[in-house]
DRENBAGU-926866 format. One line per 3 residues: number of its first residue (from 1); their letters; for each residue x, y, z of N, C-alpha, C, O. Coordinates in nm, 3 decimals. Each point is the difference from the previous one (the first is absolute). Layout:
BEGIN
NUM = a = X:Y:Z:X:Y:Z:X:Y:Z:X:Y:Z ~ ...
***
This chain:
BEGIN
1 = xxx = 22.983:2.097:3.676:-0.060:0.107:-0.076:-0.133:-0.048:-0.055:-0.016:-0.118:-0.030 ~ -0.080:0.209:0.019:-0.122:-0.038:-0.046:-0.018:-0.033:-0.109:0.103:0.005:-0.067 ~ -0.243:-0.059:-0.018:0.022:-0.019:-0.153:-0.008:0.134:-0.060:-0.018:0.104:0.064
4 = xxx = 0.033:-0.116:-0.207:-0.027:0.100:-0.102:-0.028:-0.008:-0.085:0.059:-0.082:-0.071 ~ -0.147:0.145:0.028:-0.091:-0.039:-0.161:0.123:-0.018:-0.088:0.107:0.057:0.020 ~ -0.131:-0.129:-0.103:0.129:-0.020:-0.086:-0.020:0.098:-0.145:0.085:-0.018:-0.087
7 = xxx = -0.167:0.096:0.066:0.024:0.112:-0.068:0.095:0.117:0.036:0.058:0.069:-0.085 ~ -0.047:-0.052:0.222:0.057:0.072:0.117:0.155:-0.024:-0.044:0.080:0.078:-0.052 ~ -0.068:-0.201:0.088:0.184:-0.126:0.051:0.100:0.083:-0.102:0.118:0.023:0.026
10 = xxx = -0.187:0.019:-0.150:0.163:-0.016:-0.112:0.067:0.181:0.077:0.117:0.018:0.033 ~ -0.218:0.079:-0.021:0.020:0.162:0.059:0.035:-0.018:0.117:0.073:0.093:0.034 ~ -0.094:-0.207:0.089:0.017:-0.054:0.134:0.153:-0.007:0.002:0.063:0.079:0.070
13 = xxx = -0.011:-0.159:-0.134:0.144:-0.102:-0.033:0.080:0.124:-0.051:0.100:0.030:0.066 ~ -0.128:0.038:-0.164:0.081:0.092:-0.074:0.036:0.132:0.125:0.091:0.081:-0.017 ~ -0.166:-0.081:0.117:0.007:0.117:0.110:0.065:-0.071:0.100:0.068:0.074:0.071
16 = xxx = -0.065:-0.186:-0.042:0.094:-0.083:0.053:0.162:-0.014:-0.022:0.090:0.006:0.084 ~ -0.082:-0.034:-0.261:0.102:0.019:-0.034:0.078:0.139:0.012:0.122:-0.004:0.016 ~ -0.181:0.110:-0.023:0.071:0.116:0.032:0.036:0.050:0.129:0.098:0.070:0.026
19 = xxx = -0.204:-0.119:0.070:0.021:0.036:0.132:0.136:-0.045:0.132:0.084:0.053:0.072 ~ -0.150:-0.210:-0.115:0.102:-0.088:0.082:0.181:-0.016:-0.034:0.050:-0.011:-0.112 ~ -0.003:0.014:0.195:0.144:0.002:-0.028:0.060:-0.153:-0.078:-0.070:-0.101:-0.006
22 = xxx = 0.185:0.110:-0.041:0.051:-0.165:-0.085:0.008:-0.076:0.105:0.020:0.042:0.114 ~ -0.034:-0.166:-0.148:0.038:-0.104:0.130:-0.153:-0.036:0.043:-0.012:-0.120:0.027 ~ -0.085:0.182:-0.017:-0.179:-0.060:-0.051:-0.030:-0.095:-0.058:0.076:-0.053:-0.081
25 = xxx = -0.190:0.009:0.109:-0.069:-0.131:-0.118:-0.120:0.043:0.040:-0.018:0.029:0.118 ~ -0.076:-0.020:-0.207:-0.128:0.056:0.009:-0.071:-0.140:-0.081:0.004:-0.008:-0.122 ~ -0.062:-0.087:0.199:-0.073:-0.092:-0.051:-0.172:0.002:-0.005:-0.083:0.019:0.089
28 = xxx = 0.070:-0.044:-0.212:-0.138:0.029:-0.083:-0.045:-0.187:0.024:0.068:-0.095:-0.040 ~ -0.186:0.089:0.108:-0.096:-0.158:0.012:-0.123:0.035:-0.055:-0.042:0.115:-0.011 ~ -0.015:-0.216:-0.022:-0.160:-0.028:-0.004:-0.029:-0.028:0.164:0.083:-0.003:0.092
31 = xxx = -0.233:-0.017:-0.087:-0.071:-0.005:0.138:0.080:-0.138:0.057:0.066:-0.003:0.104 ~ -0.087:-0.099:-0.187:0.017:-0.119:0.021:0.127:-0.052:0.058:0.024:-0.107:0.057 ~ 0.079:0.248:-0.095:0.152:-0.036:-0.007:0.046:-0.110:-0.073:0.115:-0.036:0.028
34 = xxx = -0.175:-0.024:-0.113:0.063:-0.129:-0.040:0.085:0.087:-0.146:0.100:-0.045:-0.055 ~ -0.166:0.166:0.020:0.112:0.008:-0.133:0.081:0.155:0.031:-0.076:0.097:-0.001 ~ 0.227:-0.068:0.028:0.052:0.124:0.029:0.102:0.075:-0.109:0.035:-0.081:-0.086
37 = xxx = 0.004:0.173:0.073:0.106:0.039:0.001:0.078:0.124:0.048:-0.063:0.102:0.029 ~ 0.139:-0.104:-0.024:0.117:0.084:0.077:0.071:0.124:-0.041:-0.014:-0.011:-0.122 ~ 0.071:0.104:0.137:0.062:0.111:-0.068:0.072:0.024:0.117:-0.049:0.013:0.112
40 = xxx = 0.230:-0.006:-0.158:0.083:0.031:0.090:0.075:0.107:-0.055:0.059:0.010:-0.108 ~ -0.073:0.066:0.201:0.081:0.154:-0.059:0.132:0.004:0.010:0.043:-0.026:0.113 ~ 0.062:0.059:-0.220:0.116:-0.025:0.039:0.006:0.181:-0.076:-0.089:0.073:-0.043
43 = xxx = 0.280:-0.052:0.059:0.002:0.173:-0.036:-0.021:0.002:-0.107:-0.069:0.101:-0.014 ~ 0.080:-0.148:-0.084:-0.055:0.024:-0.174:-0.076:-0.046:-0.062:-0.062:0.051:-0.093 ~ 0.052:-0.193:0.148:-0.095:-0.097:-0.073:-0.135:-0.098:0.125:-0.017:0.002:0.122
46 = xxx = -0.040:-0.065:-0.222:-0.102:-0.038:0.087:0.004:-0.129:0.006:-0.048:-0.020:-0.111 ~ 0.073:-0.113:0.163:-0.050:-0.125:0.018:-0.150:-0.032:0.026:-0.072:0.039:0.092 ~ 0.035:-0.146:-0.228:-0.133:-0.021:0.045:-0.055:-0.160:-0.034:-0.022:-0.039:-0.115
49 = xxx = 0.008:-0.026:0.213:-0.018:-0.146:0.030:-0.147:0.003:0.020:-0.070:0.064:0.078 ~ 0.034:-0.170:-0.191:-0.150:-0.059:-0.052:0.008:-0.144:0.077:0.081:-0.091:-0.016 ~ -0.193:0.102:0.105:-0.028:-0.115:0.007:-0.115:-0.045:0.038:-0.029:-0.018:0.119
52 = xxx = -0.025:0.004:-0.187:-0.192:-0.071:-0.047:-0.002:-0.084:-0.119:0.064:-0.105:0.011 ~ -0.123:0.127:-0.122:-0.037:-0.093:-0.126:0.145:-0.005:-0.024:0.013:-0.074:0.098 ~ 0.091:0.086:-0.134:0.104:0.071:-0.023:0.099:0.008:0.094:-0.016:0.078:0.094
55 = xxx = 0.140:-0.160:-0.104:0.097:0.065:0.073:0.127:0.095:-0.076:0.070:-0.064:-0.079 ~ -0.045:0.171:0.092:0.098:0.080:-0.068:0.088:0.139:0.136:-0.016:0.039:0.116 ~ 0.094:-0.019:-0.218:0.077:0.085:0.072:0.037:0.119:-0.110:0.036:-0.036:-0.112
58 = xxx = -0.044:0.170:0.141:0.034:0.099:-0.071:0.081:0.113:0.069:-0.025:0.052:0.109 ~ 0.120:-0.027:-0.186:0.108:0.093:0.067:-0.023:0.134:-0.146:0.033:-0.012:-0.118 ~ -0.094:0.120:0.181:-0.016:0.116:-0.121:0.024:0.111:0.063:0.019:0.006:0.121
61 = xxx = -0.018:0.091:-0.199:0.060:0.147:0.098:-0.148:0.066:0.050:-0.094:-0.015:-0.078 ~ 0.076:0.074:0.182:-0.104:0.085:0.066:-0.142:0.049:-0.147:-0.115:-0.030:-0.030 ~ 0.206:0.102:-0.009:-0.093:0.056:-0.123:-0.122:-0.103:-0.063:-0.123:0.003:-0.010
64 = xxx = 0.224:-0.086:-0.021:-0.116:-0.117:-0.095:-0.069:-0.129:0.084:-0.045:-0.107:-0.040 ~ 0.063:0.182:0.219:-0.105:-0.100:0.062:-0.140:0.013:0.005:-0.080:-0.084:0.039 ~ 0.053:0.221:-0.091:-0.160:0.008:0.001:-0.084:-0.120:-0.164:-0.117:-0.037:-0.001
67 = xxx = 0.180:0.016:-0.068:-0.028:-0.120:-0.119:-0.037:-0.085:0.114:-0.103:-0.030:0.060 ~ 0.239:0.003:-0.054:0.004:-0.170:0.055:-0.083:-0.042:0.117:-0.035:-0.112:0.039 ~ 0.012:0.235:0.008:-0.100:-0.021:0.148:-0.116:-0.012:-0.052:-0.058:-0.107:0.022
70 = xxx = 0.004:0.187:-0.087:-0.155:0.013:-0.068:-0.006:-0.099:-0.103:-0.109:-0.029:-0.049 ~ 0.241:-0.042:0.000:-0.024:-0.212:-0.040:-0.018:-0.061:0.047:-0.078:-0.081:-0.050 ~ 0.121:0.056:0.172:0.014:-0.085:0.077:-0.167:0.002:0.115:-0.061:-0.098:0.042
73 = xxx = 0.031:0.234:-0.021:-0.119:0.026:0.038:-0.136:-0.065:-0.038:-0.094:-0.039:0.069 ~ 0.120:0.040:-0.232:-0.087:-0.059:-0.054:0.026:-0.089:-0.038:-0.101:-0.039:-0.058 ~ 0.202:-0.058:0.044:0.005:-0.161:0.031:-0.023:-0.040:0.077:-0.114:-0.044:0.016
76 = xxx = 0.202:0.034:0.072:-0.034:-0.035:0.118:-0.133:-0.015:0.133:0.003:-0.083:0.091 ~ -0.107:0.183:-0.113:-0.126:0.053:0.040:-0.066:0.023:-0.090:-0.060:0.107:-0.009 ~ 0.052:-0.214:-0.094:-0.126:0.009:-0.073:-0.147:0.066:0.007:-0.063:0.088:-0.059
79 = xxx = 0.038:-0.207:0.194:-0.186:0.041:0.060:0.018:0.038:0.090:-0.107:0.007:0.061 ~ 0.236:0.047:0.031:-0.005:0.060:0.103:-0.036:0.145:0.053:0.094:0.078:0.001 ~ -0.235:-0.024:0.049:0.019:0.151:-0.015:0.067:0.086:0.120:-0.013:0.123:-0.002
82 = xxx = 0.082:-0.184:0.105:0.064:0.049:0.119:0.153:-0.095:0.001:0.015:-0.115:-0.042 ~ 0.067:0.186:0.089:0.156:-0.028:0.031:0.043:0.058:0.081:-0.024:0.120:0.011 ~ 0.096:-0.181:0.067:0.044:0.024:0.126:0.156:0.075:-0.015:0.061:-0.049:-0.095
85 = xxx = -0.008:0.124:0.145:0.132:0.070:-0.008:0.081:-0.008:0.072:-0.022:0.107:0.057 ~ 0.122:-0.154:0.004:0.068:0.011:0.143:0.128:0.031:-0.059:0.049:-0.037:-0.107 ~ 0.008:0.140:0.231:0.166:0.007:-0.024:0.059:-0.085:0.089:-0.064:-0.029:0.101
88 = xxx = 0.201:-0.029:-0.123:0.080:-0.058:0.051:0.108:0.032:0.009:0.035:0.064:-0.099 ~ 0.087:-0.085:0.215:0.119:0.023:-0.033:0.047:-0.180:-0.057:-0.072:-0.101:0.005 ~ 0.223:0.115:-0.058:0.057:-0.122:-0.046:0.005:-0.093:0.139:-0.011:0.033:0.118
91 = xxx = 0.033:-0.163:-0.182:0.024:-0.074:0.108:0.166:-0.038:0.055:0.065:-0.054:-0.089 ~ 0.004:0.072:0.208:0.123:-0.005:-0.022:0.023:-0.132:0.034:-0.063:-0.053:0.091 ~ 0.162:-0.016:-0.168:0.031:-0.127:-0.032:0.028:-0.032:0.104:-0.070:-0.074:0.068
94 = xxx = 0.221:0.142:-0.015:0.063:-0.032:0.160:-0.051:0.006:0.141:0.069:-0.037:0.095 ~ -0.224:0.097:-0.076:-0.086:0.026:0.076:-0.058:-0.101:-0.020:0.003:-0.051:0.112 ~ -0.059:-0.021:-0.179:-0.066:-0.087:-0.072:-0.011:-0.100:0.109:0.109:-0.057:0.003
97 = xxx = -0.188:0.006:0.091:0.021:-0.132:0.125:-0.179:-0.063:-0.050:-0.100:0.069:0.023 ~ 0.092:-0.214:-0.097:-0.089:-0.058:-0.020:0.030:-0.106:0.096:0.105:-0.064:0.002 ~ -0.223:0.048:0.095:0.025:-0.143:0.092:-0.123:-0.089:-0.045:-0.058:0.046:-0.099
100 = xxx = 0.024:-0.120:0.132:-0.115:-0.129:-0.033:-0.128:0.100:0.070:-0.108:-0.027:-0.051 ~ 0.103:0.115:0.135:-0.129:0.059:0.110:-0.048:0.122:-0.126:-0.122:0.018:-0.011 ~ 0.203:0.052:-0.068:0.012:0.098:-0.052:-0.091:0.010:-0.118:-0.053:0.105:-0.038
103 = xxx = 0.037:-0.238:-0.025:-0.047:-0.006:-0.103:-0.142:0.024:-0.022:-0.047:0.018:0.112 ~ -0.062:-0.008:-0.214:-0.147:0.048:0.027:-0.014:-0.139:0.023:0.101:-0.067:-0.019 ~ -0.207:0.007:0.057:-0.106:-0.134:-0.043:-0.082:-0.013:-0.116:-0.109:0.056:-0.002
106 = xx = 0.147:-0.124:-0.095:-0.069:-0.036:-0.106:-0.069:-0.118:0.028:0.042:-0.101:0.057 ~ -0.175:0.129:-0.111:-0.124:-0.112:0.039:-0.030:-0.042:-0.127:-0.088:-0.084:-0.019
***
């Protein structure tokens, strides 16, 4: 997905959250990818895993994710004025096949 002004991201995410069905993760990056976090839609409540300056985890109901998103927005992306959006499905554990070829290359 392309970037987005990050004035845009908090009205972006919140149309996300209504659209997409539970079982989603709609992950919010900077350009750099080095700082993310995550929002996983479950039927009532929302999971939401920080991980940049900050590692945390928040389990809150739908309603009171627009706060916590528009906190975390602005922690997290301080000087950043674009963020990247992607949806994901979960990863399934039992599908799950990591071999030694699979992995990225870190330099």
């Amino acid at each position: 997905m392309p970037l987005i002004a990050k004035r845009m991201a908090l009205q972006a995410i919140l149309r996300y959250l209504d659209a997409i069905p539970s079982g989603r993760i709609i992950r919010v990056e900077n350009h750099k990818n080095d700082r993310f976090f995550e929002i996983e839609l479950r039927e009532e409540c929302v999971l939401i895993v920080e991980d940049g300056y900050t590692k945390n985890e928040f389990l809150i109901v739908r309603r009171k994710a627009r706060g916590v998103v528009s906190d975390l927005i602005r922690h997290e992306f301080p000087r950043s004025r674009y963020l990247r959006i992607k949806l994901k499905r979960p990863a399934r554990r039992a599908d799950l096949h990591l071999s030694p070829w699979s992995a990225r290359k870190v330099r």
